[in-house]
C-alpha positions as CSV (number, residue, x, y, z in Angstrom):
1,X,123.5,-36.7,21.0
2,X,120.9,-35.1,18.8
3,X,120.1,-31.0,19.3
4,X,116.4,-31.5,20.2
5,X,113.9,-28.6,19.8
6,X,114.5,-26.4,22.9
7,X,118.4,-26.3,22.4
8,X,117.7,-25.6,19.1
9,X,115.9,-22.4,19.7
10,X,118.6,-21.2,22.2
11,X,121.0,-22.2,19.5
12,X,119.1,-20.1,17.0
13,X,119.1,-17.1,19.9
14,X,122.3,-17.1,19.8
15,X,122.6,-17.1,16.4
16,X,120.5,-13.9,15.9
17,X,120.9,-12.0,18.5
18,X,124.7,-12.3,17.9
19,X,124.1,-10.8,14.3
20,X,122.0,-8.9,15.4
21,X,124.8,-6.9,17.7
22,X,127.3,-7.3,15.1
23,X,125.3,-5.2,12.7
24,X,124.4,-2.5,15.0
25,X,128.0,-2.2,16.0
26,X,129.4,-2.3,12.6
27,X,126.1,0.4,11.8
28,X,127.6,2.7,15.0
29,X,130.9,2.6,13.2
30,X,129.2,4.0,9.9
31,X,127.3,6.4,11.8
32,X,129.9,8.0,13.5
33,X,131.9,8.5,10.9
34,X,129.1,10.6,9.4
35,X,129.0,12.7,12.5
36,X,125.9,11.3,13.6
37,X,127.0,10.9,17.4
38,X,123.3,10.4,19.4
39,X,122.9,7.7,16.6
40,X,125.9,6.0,17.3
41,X,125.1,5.9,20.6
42,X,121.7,4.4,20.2
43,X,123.4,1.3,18.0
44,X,125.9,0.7,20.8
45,X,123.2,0.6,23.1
46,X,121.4,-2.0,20.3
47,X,123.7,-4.0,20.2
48,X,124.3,-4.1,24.2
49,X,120.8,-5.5,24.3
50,X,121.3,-8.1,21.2
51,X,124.7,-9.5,23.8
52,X,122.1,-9.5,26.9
53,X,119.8,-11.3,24.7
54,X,122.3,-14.0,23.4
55,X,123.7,-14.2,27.2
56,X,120.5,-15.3,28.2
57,X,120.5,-18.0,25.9
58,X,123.3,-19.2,26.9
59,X,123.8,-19.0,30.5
60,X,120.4,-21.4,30.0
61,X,122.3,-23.8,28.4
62,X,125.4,-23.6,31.3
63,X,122.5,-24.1,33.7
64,X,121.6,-26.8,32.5
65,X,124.8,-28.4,31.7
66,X,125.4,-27.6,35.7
67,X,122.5,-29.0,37.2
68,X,123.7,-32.5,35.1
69,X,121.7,-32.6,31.8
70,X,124.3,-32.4,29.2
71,X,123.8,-30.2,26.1
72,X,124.3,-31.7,22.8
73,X,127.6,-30.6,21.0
74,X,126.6,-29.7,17.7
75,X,128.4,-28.1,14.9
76,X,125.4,-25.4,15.0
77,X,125.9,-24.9,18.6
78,X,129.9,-23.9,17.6
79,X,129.0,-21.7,15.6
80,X,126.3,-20.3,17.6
81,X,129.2,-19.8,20.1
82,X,131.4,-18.5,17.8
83,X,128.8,-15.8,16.3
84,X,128.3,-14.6,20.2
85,X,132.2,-14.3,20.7
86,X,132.4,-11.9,17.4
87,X,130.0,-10.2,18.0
88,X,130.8,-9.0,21.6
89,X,134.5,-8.8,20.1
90,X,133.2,-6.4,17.5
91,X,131.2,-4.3,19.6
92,X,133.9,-3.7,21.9
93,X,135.7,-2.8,19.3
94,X,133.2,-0.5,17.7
95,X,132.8,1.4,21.0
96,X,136.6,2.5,20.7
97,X,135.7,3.1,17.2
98,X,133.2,5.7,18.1
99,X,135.3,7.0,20.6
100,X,137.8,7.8,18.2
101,X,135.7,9.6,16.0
102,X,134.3,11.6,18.9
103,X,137.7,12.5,19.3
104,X,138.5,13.4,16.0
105,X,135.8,15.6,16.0
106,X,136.1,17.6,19.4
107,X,133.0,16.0,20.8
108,X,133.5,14.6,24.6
109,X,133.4,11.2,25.3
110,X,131.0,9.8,28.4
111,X,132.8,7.7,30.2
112,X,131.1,4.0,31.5
């Protein structure tokens, strides 16, 4: 199977939206340890909308898969995957991150 033009621009979504979420997650990380809470915050929240963006590409691709017109397995479309999984890895793991610096600094946590 060949990746024609439309899987290849929810491919790309994944792509950049999953960097995209990884670098404001790693950016919260930096920012909290500076202190700078409400902007830590903010590229949590970033990055939230970079993983909604990505799971819209790819829930397209399932639904199509589902409804019988099979996806083309590429070795882009791997690592498209693969970006997505990292990055919602890493901005799980950036929230405790910022948690933890919260702490460290006597600032309450909110709780979601």
């Amino acid at each position: 199977m060949v990746v024609d033009e439309q899987n290849l621009e929810t491919i790309m979504g994944l792509i950049i939206n999953g960097g995209n979420a990884k670098s404001d997650a790693m950016e919260a990380i930096q920012a909290a340890k500076k202190g700078n809470f409400e902007e830590a915050d903010q590229k949590i929240k970033d990055a939230d909308t970079s993983l909604t963006e990505a799971h819209r590409s790819q829930t397209g691709m399932l639904t199509k898969e589902a409804s019988g017109d099979p996806v083309a397995l590429s070795l882009l479309m791997v690592h498209g995957q693969d970006h997505l999984m990292n990055a919602i890895t890493f901005r799980d793991l950036a929230a405790e991150v910022v948690d933890v610096y919260k702490a460290i600094a006597g600032v309450s946590t909110e709780q979601e």
